[in-house]
C-alpha positions as CSV (number, residue, x, y, z in Angstrom):
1,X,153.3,-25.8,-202.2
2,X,152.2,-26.9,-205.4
3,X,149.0,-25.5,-207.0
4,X,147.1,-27.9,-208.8
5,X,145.3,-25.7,-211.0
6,X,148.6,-23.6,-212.7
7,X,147.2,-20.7,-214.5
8,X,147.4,-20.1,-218.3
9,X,146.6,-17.4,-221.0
10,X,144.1,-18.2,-223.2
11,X,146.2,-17.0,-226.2
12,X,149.1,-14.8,-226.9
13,X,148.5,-13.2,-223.3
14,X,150.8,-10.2,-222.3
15,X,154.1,-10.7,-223.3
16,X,155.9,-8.3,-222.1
17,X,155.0,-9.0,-218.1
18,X,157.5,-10.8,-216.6
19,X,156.5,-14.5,-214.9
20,X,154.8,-14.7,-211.8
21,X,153.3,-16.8,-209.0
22,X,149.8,-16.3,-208.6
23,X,148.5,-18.7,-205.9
24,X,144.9,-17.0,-206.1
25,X,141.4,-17.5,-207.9
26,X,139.8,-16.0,-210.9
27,X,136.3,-16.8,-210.6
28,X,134.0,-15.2,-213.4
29,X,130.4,-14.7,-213.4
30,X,128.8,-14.6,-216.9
31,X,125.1,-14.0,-218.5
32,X,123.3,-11.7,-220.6
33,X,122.1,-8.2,-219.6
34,X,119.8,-7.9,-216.6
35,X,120.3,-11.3,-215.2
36,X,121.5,-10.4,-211.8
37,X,125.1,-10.7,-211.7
38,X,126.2,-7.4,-209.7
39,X,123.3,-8.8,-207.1
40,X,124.7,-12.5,-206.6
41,X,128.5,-10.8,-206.7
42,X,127.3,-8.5,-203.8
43,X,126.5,-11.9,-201.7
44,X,129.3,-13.6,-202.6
45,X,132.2,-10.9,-201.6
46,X,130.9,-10.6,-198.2
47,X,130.4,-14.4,-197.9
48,X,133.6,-15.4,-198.8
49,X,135.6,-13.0,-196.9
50,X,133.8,-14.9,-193.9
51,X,135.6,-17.4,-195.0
52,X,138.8,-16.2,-194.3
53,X,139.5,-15.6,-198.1
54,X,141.0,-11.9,-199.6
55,X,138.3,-10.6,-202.5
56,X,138.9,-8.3,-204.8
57,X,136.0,-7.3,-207.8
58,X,136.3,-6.2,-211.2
59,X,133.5,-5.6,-213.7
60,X,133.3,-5.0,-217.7
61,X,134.6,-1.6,-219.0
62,X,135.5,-0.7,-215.5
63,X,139.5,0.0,-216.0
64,X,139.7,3.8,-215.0
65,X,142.0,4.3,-218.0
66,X,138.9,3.6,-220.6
67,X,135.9,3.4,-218.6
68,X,135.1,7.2,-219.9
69,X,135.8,6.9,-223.2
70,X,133.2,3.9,-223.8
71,X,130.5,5.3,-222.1
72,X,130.6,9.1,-223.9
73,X,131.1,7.0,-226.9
74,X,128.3,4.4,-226.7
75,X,126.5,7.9,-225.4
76,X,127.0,8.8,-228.9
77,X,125.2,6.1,-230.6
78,X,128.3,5.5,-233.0
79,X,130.1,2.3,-232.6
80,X,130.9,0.0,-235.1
81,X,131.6,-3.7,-233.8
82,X,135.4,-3.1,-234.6
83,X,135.6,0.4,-232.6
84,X,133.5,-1.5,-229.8
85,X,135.5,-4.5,-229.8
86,X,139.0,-2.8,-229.9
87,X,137.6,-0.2,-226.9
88,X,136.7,-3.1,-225.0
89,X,139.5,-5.5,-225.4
90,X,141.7,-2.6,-224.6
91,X,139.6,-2.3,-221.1
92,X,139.8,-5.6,-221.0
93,X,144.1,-5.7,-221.1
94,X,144.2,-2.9,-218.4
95,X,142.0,-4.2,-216.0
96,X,144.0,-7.7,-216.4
97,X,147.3,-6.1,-215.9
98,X,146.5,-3.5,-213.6
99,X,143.7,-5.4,-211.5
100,X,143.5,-9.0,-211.8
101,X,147.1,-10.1,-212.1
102,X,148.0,-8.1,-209.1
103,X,145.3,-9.6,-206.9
104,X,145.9,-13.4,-208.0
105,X,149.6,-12.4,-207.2
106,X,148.2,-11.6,-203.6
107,X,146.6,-14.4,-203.1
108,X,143.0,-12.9,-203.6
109,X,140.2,-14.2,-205.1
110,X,139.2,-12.2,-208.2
111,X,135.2,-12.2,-208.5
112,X,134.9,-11.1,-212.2
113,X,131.7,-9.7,-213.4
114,X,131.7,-10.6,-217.4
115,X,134.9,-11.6,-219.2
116,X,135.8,-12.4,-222.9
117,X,133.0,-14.0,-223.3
118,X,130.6,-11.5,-222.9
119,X,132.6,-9.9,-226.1
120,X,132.6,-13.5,-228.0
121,X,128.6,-13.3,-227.6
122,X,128.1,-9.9,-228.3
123,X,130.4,-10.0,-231.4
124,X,129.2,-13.3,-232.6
125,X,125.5,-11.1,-232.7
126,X,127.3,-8.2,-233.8
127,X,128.7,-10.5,-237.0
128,X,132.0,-9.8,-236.3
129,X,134.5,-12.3,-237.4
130,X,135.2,-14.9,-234.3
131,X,138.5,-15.9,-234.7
132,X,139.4,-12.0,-234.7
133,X,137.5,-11.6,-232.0
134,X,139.1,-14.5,-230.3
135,X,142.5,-13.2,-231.3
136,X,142.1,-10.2,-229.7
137,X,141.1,-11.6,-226.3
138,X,143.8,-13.5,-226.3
139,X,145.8,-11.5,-223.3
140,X,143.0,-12.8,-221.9
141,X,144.1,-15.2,-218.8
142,X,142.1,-18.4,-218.6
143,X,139.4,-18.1,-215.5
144,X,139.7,-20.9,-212.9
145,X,135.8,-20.9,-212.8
146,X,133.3,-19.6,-214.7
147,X,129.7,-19.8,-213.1
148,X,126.8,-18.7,-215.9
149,X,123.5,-17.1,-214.9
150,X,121.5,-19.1,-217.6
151,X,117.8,-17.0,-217.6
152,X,115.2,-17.2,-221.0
153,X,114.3,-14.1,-222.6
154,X,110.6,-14.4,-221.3
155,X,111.6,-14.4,-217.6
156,X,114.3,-11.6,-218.0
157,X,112.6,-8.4,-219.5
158,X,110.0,-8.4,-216.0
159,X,113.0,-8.0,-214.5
160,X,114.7,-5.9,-217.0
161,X,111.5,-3.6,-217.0
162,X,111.3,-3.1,-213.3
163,X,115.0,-3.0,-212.7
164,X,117.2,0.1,-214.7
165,X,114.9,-0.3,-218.2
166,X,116.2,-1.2,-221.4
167,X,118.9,0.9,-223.0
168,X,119.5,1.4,-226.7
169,X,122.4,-0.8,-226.4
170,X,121.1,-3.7,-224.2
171,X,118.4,-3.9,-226.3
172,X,120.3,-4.0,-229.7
173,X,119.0,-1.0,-231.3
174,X,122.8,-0.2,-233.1
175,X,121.3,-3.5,-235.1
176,X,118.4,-2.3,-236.1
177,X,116.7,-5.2,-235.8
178,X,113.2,-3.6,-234.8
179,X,112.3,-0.1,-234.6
180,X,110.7,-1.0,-231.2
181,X,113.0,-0.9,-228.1
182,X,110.9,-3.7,-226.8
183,X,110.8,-5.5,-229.7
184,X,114.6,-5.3,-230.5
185,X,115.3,-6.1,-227.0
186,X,113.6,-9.6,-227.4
187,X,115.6,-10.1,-230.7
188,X,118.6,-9.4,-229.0
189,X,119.0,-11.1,-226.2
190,X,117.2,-14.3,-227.1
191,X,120.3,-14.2,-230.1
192,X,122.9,-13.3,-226.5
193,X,121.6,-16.5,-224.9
194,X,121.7,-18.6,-227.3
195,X,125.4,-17.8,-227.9
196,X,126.2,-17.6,-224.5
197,X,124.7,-21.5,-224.5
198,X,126.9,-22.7,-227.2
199,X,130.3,-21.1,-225.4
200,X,128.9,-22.5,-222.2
201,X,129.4,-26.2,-223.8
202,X,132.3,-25.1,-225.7
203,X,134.4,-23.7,-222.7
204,X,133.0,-26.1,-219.9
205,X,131.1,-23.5,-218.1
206,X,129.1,-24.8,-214.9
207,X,125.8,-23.5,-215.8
208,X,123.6,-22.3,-212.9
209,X,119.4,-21.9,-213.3
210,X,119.1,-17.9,-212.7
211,X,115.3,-18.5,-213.0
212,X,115.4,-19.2,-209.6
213,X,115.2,-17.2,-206.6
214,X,117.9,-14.8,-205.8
215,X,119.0,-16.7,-202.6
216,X,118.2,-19.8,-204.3
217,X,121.0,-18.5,-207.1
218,X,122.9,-18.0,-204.5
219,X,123.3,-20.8,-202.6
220,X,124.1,-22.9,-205.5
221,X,126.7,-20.1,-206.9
222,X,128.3,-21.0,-203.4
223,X,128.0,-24.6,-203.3
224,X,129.6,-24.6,-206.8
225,X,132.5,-22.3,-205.5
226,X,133.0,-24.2,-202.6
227,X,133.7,-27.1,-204.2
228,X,136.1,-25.6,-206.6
229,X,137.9,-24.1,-203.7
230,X,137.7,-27.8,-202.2
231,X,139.3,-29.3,-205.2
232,X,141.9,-26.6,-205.5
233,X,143.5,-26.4,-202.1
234,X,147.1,-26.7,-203.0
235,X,149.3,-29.6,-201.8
236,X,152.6,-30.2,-200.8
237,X,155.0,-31.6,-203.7
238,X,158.7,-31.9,-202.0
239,X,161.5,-31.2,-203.8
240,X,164.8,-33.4,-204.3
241,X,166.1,-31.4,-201.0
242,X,162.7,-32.0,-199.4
243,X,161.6,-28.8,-199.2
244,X,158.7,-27.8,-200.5
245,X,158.4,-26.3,-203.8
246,X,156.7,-23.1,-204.8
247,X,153.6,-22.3,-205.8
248,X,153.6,-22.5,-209.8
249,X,153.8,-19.6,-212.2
250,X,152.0,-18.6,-214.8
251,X,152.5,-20.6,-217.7
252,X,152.0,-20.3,-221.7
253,X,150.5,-23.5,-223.2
């Protein structure tokens, strides 16, 4: 069996792994703070496991070798955008080789909440340098889908407010670009979505109206999926002994 969507890394990737096949799905869910990602991920696991398909979940500054460290040190008010990004990226590089590589090697499908370019936006706020940013990301493995919760600032922070609040870094206080947490937050995030839009055209996102309803989100998060899945079913490619050939590995561009 042949896949027809043969994985890649989206720059230097890890190195040192050795090749493998990895016959299953890295699906990525991305948007700005508050937008309802965790809550549209909860409908999806169950959903496609119905389906017959293996799911496995991994979130932003989740990998149990760092997941400590950035949260006493964001407790701490500290950060600097290159302490941030390193912290992150480093996350980021366990989670991939510890988590996701493991699971597409299994056949799963790997429902990621955030990936690099939650870090691209932030940084590009942050005015970080991108092509360092980008450079530093680039174990990353390039997602098979990414679906992005588009939402404006005015229809997020009712939901922000009577969801978990705004926090000081949510709500870009480290940029100090208010004194009010209300105020910054606007700031902030209306400067997140408008990246977020730009790396949506640039990377081919399929952009999905989060606006909506949650189970109207939903449906078309699954209609989108489903016909990625659809489209990536893999196919039989006989080899010159006419047995079929195996699935592909993962490959360097």
């Amino acid at each position: 069996m042949r896949s027809k969507h043969p994985k890649r890394w989206y720059g230097h990737g890890l190195p040192y792994l050795k090749e493998k096949s990895l016959p299953g799905h890295l699906i990525v869910i991305e948007g700005t703070d508050g937008v309802g990602r965790s809550t549209q991920i909860d409908l999806l696991r169950p959903w496609l496991e119905l389906e017959g398909y293996a799911v496995s979940r991994t979130g932003w500054t989740r990998s149990p070798l760092l997941s400590e460290t950035i949260s006493e040190a964001k407790a701490g008010h500290q950060l600097t955008v290159t302490t941030f990004s390193l912290l992150y990226a480093a996350d980021f590089a366990d989670r991939l080789e510890h988590e996701i590589l493991p699971s597409l090697q299994a056949g799963f499908i790997v429902l990621a909440d955030r990936y690099m370019y939650t870090a691209f936006a932030r940084n590009n706020v942050m005015g970080a340098d991108p092509a360092w940013t980008r450079d530093l990301f680039g174990v990353a493995l390039v997602p098979d889908l990414v679906l992005y919760l588009d939402v404006d600032v005015e229809t997020l922070i009712p939901r922000v407010v009577h969801g978990k609040g705004m926090d000081y870094w949510e709500s870009g206080m480290h940029l100090a670009l208010s004194t009010d947490l209300f105020d910054s937050f606007q700031h902030y995030q209306s400067r997140l979505t408008a990246e977020y839009r730009k790396l949506a055209q640039e990377f081919g996102f399929v952009t999905v109206d989060a606006r909506a309803p949650i189970d109207e989100i939903q449906t078309d998060l699954r209609k989108h999926i489903a016909g990625y899945l659809r489209r990536a079913e893999p196919v039989s490619v006989p080899s010159a002994d006419g047995e079929p050939v195996p699935p592909l590995s993962l490959r360097k561009d």
